[in-house]
C-alpha positions in Angstrom: 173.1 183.0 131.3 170.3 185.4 130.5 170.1 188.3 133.3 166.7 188.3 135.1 165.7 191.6 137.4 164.6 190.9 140.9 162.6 193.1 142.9 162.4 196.3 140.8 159.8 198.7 139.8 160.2 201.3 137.1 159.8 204.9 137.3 160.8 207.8 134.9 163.9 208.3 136.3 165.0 205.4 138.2 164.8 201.7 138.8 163.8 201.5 142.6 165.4 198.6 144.9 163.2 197.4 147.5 166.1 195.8 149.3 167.4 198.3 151.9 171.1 197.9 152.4 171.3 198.1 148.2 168.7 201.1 148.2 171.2 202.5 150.7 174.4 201.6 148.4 172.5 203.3 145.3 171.5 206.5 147.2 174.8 207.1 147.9 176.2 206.1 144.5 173.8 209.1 143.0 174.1 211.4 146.2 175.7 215.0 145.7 177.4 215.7 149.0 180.1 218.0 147.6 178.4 220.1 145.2 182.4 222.0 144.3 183.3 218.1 142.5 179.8 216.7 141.8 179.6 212.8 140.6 177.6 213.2 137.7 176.6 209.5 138.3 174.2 208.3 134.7 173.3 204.6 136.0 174.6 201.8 138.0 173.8 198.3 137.6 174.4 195.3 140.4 174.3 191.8 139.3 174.4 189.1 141.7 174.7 185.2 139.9 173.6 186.5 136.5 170.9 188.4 137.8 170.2 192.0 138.1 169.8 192.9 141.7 169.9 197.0 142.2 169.6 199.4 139.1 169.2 202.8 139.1 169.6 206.1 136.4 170.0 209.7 136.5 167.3 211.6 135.3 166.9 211.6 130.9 168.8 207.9 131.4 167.4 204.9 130.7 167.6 200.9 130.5 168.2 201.3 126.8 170.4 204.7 126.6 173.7 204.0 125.1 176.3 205.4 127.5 179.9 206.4 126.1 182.4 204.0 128.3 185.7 205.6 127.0 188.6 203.2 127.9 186.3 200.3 129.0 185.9 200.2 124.9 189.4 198.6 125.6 188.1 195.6 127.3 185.1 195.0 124.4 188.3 194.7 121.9 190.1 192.4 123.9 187.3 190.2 124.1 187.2 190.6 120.0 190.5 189.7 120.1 190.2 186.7 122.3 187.8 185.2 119.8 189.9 185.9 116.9 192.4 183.9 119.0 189.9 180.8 119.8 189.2 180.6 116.3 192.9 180.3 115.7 192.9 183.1 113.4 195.2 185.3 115.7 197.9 184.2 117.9 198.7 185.6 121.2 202.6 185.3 121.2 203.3 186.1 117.8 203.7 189.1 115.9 200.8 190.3 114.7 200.6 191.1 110.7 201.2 194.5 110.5 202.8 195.9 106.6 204.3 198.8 108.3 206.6 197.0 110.7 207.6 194.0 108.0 210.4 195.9 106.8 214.7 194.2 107.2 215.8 194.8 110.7 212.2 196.6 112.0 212.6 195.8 115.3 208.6 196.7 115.6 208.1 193.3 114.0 208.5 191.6 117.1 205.7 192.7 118.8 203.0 190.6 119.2 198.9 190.1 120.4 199.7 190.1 123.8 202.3 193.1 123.7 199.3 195.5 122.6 196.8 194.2 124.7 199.1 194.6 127.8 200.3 198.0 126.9 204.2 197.1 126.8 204.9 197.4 122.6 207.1 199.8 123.6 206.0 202.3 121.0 206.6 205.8 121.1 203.0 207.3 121.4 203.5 209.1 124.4 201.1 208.0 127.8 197.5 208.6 127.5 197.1 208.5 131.5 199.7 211.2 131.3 198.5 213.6 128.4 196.3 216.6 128.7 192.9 216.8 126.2 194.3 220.8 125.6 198.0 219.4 124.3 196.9 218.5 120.8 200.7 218.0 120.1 201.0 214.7 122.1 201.4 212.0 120.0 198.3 209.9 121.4 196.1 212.8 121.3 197.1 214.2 117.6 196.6 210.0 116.8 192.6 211.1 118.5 191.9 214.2 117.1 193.8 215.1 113.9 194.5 211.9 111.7 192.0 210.6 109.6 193.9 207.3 110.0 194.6 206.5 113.2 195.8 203.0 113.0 198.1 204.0 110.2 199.3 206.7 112.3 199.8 204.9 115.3 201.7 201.9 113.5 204.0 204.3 112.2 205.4 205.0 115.4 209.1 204.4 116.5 209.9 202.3 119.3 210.9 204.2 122.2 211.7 200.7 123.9 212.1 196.9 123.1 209.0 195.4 123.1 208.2 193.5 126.3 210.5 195.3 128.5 208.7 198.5 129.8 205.1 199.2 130.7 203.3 202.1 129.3 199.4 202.7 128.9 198.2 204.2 125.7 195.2 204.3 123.4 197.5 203.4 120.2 197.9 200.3 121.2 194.0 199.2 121.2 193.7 201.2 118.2 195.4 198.8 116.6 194.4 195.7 118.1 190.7 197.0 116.6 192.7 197.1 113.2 194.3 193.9 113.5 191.0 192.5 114.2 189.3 193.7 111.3 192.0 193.2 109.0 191.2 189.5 109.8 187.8 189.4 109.0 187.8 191.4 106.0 189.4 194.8 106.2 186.2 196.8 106.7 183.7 198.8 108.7 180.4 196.5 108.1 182.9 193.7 108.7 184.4 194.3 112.0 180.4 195.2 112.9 178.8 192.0 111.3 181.6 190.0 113.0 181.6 192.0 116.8 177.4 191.3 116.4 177.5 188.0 115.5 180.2 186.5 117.8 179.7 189.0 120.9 177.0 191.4 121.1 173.9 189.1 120.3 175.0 185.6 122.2 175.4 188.3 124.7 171.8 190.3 124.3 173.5 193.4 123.4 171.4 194.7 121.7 172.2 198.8 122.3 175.3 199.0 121.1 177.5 201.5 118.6 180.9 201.6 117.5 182.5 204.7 116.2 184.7 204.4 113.3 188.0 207.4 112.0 187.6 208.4 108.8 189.1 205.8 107.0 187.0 203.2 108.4 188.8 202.2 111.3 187.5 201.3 115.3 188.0 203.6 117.1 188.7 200.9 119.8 190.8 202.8 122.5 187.6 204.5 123.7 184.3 205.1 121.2 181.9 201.7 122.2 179.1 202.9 123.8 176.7 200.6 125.6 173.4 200.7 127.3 174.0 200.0 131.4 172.7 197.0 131.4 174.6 195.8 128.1 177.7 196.7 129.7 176.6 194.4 132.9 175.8 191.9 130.2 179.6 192.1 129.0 180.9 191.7 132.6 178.6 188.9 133.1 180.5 187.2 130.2 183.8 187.1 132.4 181.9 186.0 135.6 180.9 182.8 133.8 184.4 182.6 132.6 183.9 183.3 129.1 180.8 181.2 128.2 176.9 182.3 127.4 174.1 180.8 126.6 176.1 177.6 126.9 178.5 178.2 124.3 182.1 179.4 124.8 182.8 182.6 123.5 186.0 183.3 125.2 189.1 181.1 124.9 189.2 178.7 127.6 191.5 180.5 130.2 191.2 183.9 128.7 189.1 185.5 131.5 192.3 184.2 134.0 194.6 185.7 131.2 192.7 188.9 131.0 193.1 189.3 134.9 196.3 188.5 135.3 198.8 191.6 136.2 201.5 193.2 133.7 204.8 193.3 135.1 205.6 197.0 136.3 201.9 198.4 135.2 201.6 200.7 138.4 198.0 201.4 138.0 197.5 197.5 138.0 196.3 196.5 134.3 196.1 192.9 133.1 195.3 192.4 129.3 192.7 194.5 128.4 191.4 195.1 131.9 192.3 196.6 135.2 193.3 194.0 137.9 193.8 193.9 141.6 195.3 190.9 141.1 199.5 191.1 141.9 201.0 193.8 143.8 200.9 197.3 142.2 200.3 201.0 143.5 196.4 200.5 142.1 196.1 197.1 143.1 196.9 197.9 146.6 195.3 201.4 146.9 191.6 199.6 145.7 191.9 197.0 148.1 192.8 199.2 150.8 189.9 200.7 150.3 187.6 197.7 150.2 187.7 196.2 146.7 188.3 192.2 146.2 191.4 191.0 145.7 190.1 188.8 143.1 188.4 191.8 141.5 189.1 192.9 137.8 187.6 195.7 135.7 187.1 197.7 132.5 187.6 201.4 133.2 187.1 204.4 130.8 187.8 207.8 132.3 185.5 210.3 134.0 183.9 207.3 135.9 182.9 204.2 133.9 183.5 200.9 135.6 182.1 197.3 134.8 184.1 195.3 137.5 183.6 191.5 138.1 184.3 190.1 141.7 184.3 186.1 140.6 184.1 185.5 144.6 181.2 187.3 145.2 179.9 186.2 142.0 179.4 190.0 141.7 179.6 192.1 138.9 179.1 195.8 139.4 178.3 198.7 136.2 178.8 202.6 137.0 178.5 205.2 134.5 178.8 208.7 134.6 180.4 212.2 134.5 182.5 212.8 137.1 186.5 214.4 137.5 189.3 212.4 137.6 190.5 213.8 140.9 190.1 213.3 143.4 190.1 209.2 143.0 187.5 209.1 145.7 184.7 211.7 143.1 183.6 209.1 141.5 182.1 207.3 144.3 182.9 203.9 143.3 185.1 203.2 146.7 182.4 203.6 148.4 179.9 201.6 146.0 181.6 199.0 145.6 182.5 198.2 149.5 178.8 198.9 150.0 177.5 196.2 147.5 179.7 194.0 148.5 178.2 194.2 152.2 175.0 193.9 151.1 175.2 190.7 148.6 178.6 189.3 149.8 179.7 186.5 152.1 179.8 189.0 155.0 176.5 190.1 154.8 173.0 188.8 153.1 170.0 190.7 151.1 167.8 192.1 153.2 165.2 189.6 153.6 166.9 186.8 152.6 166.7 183.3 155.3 
């Protein structure tokens, strides 16, 4: 379904609502109340049944800026590997192809699609929710910023558990989902590109779209996508018609259900490849305590970035920006999110609506 805007009017810095309770959600999505941690938010974009409903920007942003979305890169290479998996090229429960872990009596041979896209290989990377940016020395961050090869390094990890048994989130394991994925279709840059355009970004309309790459020619998949606002919204508008666009599946069927559904003992709540408030974690709870869906589900990339998709509000909600880590509440999205919700949701109606 293409997205349509309704009821906005341009100006150089913003895309101005003339529904009042959204207006009102937006001002206090960009508002500066606390000037000691500011938001920083870049551009939020509301889409209600595949349409765009509220949009806004930060000053030098724009409806065709390509914003960096960090982690929610995760949930783009999920979807990659979801249509590897429809074409029957990859399979979900079974190891995946890796040379490295093919050796007699490498226990790493066991783990599979589904192991790396729900964070529990049980590899020895070290937690990427856990390490600091300063301690180059973590295993996850030297994987970041000192090899050339990150997916080699990365696959040449030990085990520091059985695969399947523990939960533990980080960006080594997307790394090489991205290199399982291209290895695939062909082994190379222009490949994984040709093949993420072709079968994604255009049935999708994403047109503003760029990928980073290591040195040796590998996605960087853990957290280098960036995306204009409104591609991104594209993307979670993708999951809200449960995998299909334009008419044609995209998704496996039951992927977007798969993709929400919560990892055993991920305390931050985290499904396969997205966040989830689905099940009964720490994060699950906390969100919904503070006025997020149950049925909600997200890609999340650090220092704010959020695409969320609320199937019963048929809702899906984009929020880019700059802000810390901590407090949870700096971001603002608590608050924009309960506030959209109000305004477009079955407790409440656009302003002007019958």
């Amino acid at each position: 379904m293409p997205l349509k805007i309704v009821s906005a009017v341009l100006t150089a810095a913003a895309i101005l609502i003339g529904t009042p309770q959204l207006a009102a959600a937006l001002d206090r999505a960009f508002a500066e109340p606390d000037k000691s941690t500011p938001s920083n938010t870049r551009a939020v974009v509301v889409l209600k049944d595949g349409n765009i409903i509220a949009e806004r920007y930060a000053e030098g942003i724009g409806i065709d800026t390509p914003l960096l979305g960090f982690s929610a890169t995760k949930s783009v290479i999920s979807a990659l590997a979801g249509i590897l998996v429809r074409k029957g090229a990859l399979k979900l429960h079974e190891p995946v192809p890796i040379a490295a872990w093919q050796g007699p009596g490498d226990a790493r041979g066991a783990i599979t699609l589904d192991h790396l896209l729900r964070h529990t290989t049980g590899l020895a990377l070290g937690s990427s929710l856990q390490a600091s940016m300063a301690s180059a020395l973590e295993p996850v961050n030297r994987m970041k910023f000192m090899e050339p090869d990150m997916a080699s390094y990365a696959e040449s990890m030990p085990l520091d558990a059985a695969p399947g048994t523990s939960w533990n989130y980080h960006d080594g394991n997307t790394v090489i989902v991205a290199h399982v994925i291209q290895q695939a279709i062909g082994g190379r840059a222009a490949d994984l590109m040709r093949f993420a355009r072709q079968e994604l970004f255009e049935p999708l309309g994403m047109r503003n779209v760029t990928l980073e790459f290591d040195a040796w020619g590998n996605a960087e998949g853990s957290s280098q996508l960036l995306a204009s606002a409104r591609d991104w919204a594209r993307f979670g508008q993708l999951y809200l018609n449960d995998g299909v666009a334009g008419g044609k599946r995209i998704l496996p069927e039951g992927w977007v259900k798969y993709s929400a559904a919560p990892t055993p003992n991920a305390w931050v709540g985290q499904g396969a490849g997205f966040w989830t408030n689905h099940g009964d974690s720490l994060g699950a709870i906390y969100r919904t305590e503070r006025g997020w869906p149950r049925d909600a589900f997200f890609a999340k990339g650090t220092i704010g970035q959020y695409v969320i998709v609320v199937p019963s509000e048929r809702l899906g909600i984009v929020r880019l920006g700059r802000s810390p880590n901590w407090p949870p509440e700096a971001d603002g999205v608590f608050d924009l999110v309960r506030d959209v919700v109000a305004a477009t949701g079955s407790r409440g109606k656009l302003a002007g609506s019958n």
